[in-house]
N, C-alpha and C positions, 0 to 999 in steps of 0.2 A: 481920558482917552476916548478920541468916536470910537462908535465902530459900526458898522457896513453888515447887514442882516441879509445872507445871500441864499438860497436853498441850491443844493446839488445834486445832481445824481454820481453817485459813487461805484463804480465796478465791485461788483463783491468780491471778487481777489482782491484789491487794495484797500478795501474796507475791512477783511478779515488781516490786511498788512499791519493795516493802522492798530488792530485790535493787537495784536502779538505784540507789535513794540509798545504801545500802551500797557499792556501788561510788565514787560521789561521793565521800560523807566517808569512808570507811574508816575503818567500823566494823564491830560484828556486829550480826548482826538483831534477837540480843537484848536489845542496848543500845537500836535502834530502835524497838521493842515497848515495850521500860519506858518508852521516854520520851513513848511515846503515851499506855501507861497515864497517865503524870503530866499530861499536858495533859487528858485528858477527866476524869479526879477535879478537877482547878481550875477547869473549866468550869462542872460539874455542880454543886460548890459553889458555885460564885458565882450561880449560877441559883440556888441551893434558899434560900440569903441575899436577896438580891434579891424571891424570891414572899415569903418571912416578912416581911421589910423590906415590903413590900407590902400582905399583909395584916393588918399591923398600925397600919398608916396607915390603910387603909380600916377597919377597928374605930373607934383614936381620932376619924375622922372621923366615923362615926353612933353613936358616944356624945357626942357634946363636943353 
C-alpha cells in the first residue's frame, strides 16, 4: 500500500476529539484521520451525484 506523507495543522479541539475516541476504541489518530478522510470523500460524492442527477432532470424537463 502507498502512502501520501502530508503534515497538518489540527485545531486542538479536534485534536483533543481524536485523543478521546482514541482512547475509546484503541486506535491511532491516524487510523482516525483516514477514516474521516473516507467519510467526507463518500459524502462529497454522493452530493456531487445527487446535483448531476439533478440537473439533468431539470434539462430533460425543459427540453421534453
Amino acid at each position: 500500500m502507498n502512502t501520501h506523507n502530508y503534515l497538518i495543522r489540527v485545531k486542538d479541539e479536534h485534536w483533543e476529539d481524536i485523543q478521546r475516541v482514541k482512547t475509546l476504541d484503541n486506535c491511532s489518530a491516524n487510523s482516525i484521520i483516514n477514516e474521516g478522510i473516507r467519510l467526507v470523500v463518500k459524502k462529497k460524492m454522493e452530493e456531487l451525484s445527487t446535483l448531476r442527477k439533478n440537473r439533468t432532470s431539470l434539462q430533460n424537463m425543459v427540453s421534453a
